[in-house]
C-alpha positions in Angstrom: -43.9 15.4 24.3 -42.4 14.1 27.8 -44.9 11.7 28.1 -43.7 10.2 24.6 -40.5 10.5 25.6 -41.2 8.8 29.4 -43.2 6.1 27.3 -39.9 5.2 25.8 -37.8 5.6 28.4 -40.3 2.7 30.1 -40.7 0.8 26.8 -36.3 0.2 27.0 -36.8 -0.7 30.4 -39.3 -3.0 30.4 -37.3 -4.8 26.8 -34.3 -5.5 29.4 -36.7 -7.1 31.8 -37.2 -9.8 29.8 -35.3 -12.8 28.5 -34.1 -12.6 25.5 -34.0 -16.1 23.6 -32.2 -16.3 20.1 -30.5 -13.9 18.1 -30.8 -9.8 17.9 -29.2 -7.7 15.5 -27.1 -4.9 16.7 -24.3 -2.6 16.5 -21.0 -2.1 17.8 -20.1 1.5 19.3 -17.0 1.1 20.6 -13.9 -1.5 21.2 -11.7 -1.2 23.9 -7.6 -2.1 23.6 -8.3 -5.7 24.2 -10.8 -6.1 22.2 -13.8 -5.7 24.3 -16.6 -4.3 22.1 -19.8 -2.3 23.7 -22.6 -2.9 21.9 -26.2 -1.6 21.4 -29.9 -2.8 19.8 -33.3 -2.1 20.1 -34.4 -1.8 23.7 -30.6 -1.6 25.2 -29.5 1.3 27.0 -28.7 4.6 24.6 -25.1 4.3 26.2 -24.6 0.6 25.0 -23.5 -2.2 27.0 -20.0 -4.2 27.5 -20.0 -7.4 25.4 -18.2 -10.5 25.3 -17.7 -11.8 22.6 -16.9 -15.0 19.9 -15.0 -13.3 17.2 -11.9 -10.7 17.1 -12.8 -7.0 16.8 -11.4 -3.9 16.0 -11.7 -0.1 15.6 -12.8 -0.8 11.8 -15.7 -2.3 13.5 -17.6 0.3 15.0 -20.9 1.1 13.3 -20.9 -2.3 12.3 -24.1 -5.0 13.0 -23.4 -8.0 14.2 -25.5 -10.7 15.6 -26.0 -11.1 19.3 -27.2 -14.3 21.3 -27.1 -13.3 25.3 -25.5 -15.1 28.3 -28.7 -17.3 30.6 -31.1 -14.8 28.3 -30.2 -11.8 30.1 -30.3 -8.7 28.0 -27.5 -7.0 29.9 -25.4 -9.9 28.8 -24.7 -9.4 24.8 -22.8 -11.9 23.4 -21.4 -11.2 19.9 -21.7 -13.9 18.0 -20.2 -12.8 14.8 -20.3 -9.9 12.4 -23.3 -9.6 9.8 -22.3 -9.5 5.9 -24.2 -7.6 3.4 -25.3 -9.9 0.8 -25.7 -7.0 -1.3 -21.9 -6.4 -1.7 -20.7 -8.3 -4.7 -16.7 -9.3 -3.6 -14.7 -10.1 -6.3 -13.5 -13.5 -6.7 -9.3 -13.6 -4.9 -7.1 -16.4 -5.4 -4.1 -16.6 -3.9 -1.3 -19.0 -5.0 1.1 -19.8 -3.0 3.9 -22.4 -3.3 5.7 -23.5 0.2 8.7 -25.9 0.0 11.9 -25.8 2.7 13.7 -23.5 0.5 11.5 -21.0 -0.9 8.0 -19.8 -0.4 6.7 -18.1 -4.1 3.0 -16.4 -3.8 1.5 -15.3 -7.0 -0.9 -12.6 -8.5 -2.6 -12.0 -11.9 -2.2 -8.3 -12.0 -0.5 -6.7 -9.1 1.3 -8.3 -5.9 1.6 -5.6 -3.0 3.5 -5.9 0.1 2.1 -3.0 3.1 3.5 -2.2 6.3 2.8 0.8 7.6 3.9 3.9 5.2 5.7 1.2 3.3 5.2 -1.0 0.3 6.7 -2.6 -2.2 4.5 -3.6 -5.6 5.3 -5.7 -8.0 3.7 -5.3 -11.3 2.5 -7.9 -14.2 4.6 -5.6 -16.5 7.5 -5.9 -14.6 7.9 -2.9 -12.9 8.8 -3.1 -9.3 7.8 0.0 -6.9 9.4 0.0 -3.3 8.1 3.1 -1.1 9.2 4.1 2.0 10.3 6.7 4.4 13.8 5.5 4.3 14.9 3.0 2.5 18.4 1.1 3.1 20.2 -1.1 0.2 23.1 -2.9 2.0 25.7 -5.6 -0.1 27.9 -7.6 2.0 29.2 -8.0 -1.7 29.0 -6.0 -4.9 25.9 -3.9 -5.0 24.8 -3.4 -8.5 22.9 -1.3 -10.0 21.7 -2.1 -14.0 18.9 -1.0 -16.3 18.7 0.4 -20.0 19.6 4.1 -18.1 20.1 5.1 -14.2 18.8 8.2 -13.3 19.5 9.4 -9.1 17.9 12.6 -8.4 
């Protein structure tokens, strides 16, 4: 059992001898604040190692592969190249419309538009209906501020 587990243990160290020429599958354990990811793959050490990297990551990365080429060759210099996408996944088709001129900007949706910000939103509906959430939400008129539907109800 040690000696299996020496093997190994030799095994990873003799993978990071070696130059490493084109690109390696692996996975990202952590990012840092700025961005800096540690990654791992076959033959890197079990704690990972600091990556540079080509693309913007975040926390909703970790666990994810992504493709690594290394700096010179050197295995102790990951480079992530860019994250891997599961063919597999069937993504919707999305279009967005949006019309820009100087006086108005109008973006369009089929079913639902939704605006998120933290614990707030505001939807707008193909039916009509318009749903604003929020902790605390503040109407303020400079002017009249009028409230109309076929009946009011507060509380």
């Amino acid at each position: 059992m040690l000696d299996d587990v020496l093997e190994g243990h030799a095994e990873q160290q003799e993978a990071l001898q070696t130059r490493i020429d084109g690109i390696l599958i692996g996975r990202v354990l952590s990012v840092e604040v700025d961005g800096a990811p540690y990654v791992t793959y076959l033959g890197a050490p079990p704690i990972g190692l600091s990556a540079r990297t080509m693309v913007l990551l975040a926390p909703d990365d970790i666990g994810r592969d992504v493709a690594l080429m290394f700096e010179g060759g050197d295995p102790e210099r990951p480079v992530v190249v860019g994250r891997m996408v599961t063919p597999h996944v069937q993504v919707t088709s999305l279009t967005i419309r949006a019309e820009v001129d100087e006086h108005e900007v109008q973006v369009a949706a089929h079913e639902r538009l939704v605006l998120r910000c933290g614990e707030s939103s505001i939807t707008l509906t193909r039916a009509g209906k318009i749903i604003i959430r929020g902790k605390y939400v503040l109407s303020q008129s400079a002017g009249v501020n009028r409230i109309q539907g076929g009946s009011v109800e507060i509380n």
